[in-house]
C-alpha positions as CSV (number, residue, x, y, z in Angstrom):
1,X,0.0,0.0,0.0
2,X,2.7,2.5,0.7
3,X,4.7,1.9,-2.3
4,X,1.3,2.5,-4.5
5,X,0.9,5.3,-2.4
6,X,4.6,6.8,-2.9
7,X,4.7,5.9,-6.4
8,X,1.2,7.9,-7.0
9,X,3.0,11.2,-5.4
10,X,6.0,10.5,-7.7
11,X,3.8,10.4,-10.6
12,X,1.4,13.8,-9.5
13,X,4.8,15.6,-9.0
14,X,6.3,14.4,-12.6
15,X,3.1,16.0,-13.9
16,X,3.1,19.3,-12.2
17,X,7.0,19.6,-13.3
18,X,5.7,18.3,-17.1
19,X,2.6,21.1,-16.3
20,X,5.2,23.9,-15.4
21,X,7.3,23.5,-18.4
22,X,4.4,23.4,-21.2
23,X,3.0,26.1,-19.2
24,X,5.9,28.4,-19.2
25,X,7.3,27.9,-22.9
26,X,3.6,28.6,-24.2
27,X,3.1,31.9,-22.2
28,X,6.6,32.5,-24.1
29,X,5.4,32.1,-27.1
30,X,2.5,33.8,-26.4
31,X,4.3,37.0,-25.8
32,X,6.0,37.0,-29.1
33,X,3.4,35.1,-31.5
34,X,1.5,37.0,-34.0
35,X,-2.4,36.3,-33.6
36,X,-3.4,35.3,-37.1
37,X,-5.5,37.9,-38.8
38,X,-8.4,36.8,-41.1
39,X,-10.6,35.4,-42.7
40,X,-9.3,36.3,-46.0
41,X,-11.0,34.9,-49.3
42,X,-8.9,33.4,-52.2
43,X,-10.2,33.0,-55.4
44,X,-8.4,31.2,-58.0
45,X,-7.8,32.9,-61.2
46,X,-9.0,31.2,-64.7
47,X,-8.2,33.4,-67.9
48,X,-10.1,33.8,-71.1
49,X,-7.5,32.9,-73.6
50,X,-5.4,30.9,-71.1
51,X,-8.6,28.9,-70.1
52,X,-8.4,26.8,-66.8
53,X,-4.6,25.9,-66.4
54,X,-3.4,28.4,-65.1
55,X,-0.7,27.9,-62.9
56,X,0.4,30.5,-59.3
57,X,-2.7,31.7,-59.7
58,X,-4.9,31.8,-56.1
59,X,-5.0,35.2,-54.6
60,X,-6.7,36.6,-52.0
61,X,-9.3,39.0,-52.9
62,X,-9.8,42.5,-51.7
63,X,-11.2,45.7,-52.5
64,X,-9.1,49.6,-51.7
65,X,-5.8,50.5,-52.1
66,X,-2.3,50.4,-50.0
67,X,-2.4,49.0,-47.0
68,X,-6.3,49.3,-46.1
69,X,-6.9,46.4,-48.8
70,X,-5.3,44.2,-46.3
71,X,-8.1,44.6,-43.8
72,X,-10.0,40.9,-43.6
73,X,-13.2,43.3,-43.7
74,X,-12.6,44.4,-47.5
75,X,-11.8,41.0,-48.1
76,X,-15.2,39.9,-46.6
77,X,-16.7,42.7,-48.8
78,X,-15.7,41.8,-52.5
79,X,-16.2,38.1,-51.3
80,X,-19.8,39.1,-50.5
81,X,-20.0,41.5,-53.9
82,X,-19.4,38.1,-55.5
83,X,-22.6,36.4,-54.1
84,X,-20.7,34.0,-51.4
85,X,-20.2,31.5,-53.8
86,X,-19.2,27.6,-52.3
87,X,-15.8,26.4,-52.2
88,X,-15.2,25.2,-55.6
89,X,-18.2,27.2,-57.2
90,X,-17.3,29.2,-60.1
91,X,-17.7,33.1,-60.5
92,X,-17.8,34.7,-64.3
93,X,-16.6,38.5,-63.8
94,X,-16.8,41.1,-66.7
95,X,-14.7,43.4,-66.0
96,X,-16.1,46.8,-67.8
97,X,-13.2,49.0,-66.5
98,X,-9.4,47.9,-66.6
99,X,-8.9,49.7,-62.2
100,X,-7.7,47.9,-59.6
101,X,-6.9,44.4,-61.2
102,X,-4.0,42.9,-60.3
103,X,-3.1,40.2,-62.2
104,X,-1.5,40.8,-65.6
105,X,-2.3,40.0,-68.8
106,X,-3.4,41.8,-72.0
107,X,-7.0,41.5,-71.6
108,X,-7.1,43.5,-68.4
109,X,-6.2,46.6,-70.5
110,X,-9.5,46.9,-72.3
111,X,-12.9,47.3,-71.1
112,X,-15.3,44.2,-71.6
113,X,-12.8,41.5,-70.3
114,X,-14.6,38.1,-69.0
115,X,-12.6,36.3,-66.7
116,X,-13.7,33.2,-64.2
117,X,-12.2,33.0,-60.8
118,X,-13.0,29.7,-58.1
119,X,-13.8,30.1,-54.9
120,X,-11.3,27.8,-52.9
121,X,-11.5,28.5,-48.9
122,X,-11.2,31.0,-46.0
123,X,-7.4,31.5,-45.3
124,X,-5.8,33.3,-42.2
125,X,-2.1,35.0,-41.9
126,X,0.2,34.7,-39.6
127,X,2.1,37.8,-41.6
128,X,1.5,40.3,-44.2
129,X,4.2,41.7,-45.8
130,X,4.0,44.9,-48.7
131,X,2.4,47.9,-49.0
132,X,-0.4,47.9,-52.2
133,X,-2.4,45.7,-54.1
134,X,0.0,43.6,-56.6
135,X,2.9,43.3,-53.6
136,X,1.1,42.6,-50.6
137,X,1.8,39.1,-49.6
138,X,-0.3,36.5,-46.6
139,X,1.8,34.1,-45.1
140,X,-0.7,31.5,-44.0
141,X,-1.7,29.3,-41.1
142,X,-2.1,26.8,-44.1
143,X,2.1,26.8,-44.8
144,X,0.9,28.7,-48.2
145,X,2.1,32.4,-49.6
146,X,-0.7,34.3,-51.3
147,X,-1.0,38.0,-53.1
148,X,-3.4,40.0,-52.7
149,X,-5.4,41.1,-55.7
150,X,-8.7,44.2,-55.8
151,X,-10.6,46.8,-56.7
152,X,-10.7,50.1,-56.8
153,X,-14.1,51.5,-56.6
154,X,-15.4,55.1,-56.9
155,X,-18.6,55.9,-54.9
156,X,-20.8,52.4,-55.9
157,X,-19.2,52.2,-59.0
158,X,-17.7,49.0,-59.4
159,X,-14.8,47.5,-62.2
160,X,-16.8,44.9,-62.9
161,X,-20.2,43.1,-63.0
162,X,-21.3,38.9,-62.8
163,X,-21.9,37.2,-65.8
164,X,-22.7,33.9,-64.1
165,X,-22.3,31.5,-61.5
166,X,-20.7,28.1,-62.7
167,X,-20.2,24.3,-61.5
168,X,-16.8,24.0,-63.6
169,X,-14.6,26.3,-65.2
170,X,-14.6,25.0,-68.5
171,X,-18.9,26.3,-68.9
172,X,-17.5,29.4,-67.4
173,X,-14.7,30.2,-70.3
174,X,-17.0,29.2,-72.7
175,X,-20.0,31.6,-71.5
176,X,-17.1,34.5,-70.9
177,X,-15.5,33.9,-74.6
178,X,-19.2,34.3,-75.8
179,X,-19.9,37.3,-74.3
180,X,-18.3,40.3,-73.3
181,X,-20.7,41.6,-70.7
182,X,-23.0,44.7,-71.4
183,X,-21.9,47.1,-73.5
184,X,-20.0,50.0,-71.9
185,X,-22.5,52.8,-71.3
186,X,-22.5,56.1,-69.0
187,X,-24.9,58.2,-67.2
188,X,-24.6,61.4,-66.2
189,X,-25.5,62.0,-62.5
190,X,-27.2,65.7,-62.8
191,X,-26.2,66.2,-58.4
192,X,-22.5,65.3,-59.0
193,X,-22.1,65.8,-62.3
194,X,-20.3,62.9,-63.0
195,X,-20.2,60.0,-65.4
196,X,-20.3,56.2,-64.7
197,X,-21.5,53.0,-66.1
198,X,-24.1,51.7,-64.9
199,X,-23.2,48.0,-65.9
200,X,-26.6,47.6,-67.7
201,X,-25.7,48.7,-71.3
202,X,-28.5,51.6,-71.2
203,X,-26.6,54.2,-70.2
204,X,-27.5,57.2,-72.0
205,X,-24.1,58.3,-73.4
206,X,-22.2,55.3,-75.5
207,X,-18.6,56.8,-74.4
208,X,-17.0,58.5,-71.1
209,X,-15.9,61.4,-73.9
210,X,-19.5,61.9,-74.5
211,X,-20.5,61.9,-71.3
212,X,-17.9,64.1,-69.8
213,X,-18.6,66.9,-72.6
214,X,-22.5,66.9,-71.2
215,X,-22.2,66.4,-68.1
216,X,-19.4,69.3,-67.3
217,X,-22.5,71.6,-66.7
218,X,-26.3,70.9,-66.0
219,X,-28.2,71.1,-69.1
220,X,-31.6,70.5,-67.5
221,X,-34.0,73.3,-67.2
222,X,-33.3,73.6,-64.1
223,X,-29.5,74.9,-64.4
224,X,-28.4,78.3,-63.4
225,X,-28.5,79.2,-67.3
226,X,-31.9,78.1,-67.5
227,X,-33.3,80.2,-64.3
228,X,-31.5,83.4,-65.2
229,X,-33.1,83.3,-69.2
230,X,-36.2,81.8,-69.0
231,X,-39.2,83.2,-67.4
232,X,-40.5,79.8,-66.9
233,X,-38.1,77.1,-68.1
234,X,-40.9,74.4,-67.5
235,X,-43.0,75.6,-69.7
236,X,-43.5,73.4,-72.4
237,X,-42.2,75.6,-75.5
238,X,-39.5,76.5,-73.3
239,X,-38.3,73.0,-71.9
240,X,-38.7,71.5,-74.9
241,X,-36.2,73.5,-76.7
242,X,-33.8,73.2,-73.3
243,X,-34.0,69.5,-73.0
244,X,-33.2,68.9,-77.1
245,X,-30.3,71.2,-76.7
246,X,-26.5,70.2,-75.5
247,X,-22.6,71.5,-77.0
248,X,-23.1,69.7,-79.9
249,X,-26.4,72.7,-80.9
250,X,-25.7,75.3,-78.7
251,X,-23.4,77.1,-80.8
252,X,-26.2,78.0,-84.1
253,X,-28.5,80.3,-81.6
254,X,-25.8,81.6,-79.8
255,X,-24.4,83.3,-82.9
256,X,-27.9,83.9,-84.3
257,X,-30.7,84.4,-82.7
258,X,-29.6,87.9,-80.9
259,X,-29.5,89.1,-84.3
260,X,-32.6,87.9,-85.2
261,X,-33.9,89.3,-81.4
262,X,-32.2,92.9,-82.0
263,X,-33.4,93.3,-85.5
264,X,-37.4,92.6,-84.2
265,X,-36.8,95.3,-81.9
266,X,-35.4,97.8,-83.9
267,X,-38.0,97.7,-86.1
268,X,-40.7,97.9,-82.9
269,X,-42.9,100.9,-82.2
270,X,-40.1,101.7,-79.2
271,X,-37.1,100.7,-79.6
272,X,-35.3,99.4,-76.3
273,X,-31.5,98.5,-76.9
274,X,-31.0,96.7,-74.0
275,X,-29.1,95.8,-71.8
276,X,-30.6,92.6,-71.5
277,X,-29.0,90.8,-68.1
278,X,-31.6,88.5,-67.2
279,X,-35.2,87.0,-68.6
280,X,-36.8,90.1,-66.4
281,X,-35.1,92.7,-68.7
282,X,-36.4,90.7,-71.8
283,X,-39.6,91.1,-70.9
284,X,-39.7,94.6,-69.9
285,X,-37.7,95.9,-73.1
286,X,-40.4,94.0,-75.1
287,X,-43.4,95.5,-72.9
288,X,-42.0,99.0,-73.4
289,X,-41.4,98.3,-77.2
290,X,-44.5,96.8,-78.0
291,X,-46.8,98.0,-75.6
292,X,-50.4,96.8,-75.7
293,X,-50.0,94.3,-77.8
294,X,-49.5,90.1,-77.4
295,X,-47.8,87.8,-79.7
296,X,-46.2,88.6,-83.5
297,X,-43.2,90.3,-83.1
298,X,-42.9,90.8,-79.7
299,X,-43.3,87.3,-78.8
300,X,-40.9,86.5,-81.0
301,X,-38.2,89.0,-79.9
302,X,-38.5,86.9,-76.3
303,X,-38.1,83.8,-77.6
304,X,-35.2,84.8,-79.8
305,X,-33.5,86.7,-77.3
306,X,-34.0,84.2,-74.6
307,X,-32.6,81.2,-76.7
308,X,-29.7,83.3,-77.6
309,X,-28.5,84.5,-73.9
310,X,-29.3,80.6,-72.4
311,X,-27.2,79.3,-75.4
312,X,-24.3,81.7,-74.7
313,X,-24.6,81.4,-71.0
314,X,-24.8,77.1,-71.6
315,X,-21.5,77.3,-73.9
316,X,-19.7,79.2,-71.5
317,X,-20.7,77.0,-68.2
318,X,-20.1,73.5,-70.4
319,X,-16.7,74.8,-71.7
320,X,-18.4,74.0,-75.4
């Protein structure tokens, strides 16, 4: 009995000595161990021309720039902009602007490039080393290196847009060689007064150029132009000939129609040569010129003269 017994204290101390040591070398390691930082999403690229043999290719992707790409929340973001696929699911991405991609190849220089990427796992790093997009490398948990690859987005303009979702990669090459997304369109928003693509193909301007030349100013009947020549820019003779009228037709009644405007009212019972600043002194020189009367000539000089000074005033706002 007292040799089990002696035996059992030998064996509780052996443990609290084993106890000590594991103890002590883990709180060690504890104080200089990096806590792995993650999830991260890695996607593995497929190209159009290169189809699905492409080798190096799983990244981790990311949305931003510099170092704020490397935050597991922007990762979680662009992983969740392309639906949450499975592990092993497919995504087709158009991409309709050549920002922000990071992986090489010709195609990424043009708009309207279809590429597929797989969805392969969650990954966490022990380490991140770089500073952008492109050089910004995970040392994983896993053993394996990864880049970092993303986006750069303006506002909720995106780079890209989903062409499909696909079981192999094989039916997603195919469906991206025969297709190359919507075709590149641009809105103009009339509170910024900016242009982007809405991803749909119905934008109302076919090219950025074209957009950017109208949308440098607000053509709507509404703009400052509009107010100051206009005595009522909604009305429907008057918004009518607003709304049909941008750089490309501003120039013609700009040059003209004062001519036209001042020749009416030299000819009128009394004469009033102006200045004409705003749509109030339109209507009070053609009040005191043709007094009494409605229409004909003095309706005329109005719409002339009003055309004219909006025209003018529109071609110097929109740098025509």
């Amino acid at each position: 009995m007292k040799r089990k017994i002696r035996r059992l204290t030998e064996q509780i101390h052996n443990s609290r000595i084993h106890y000590d040591r594991i103890l002590g070398r883990g709180d060690k390691q504890l104080m200089t161990e990096q806590v792995p930082l993650g999830p991260f999403y890695v996607y593995s690229w497929k190209g159009r021309s290169s189809g699905c043999n492409v080798p190096n290719n799983a990244r981790i992707v990311s949305a931003g720039q510099g170092t704020a790409a490397f935050d597991p929340a922007q990762s979680a973001w662009m992983h969740q902009q392309w639906g949450s696929p499975q592990a092993g699911e497919i995504v087709g991405i158009n991409h309709i602007s050549n920002y922000g991609m990071w992986m090489g190849g010709s195609c990424l220089t043009s708009a309207g490039c279809p590429r597929c990427y797989e969805y392969i796992d969650e990954v966490y790093c022990t380490n991140i080393t770089g500073t952008f997009i492109g050089t910004g490398r995970c040392f994983a948990t896993n053993g394996n290196e990864y880049r970092f690859m993303g986006w750069t987005y303006t506002g909720n303009n995106p780079t890209y847009n989903n062409y499909g979702y696909f079981a192999n990669c094989q039916d997603c090459v195919d469906a991206g060689n025969n297709q190359t997304g919507p075709t590149p369109s641009f809105d103009c928003d009339p509170n910024t007064l900016t242009c982007s693509d809405p991803g749909t193909g119905n934008g109302q301007y076919p090219t950025m150029a074209d957009c950017t030349t109208n949308c440098s100013c607000d053509t709507t009947t509404a703009s400052p132009c509009a107010v100051q020549w206009w005595q009522n820019p909604n009305a429907t003779w008057a918004s009518t000939w607003i709304n049909n009228r941008d750089c490309s037709n501003y120039t013609w009644p700009a040059l003209n129609l004062e001519t036209q405007a001042l020749a009416l009212m030299a000819s009128a019972p009394n004469p009033q040569p102006g200045p004409y600043n705003n749509w109030n002194d339109i209507w009070s020189s053609a009040n005191a010129g043709w007094p009494n009367t409605t229409g004909g000539p003095k309706g005329q000089f109005i719409g002339k003269m009003a055309k004219s000074k909006f025209s003018q005033c529109q071609k110097q706002a929109c740098n025509c």
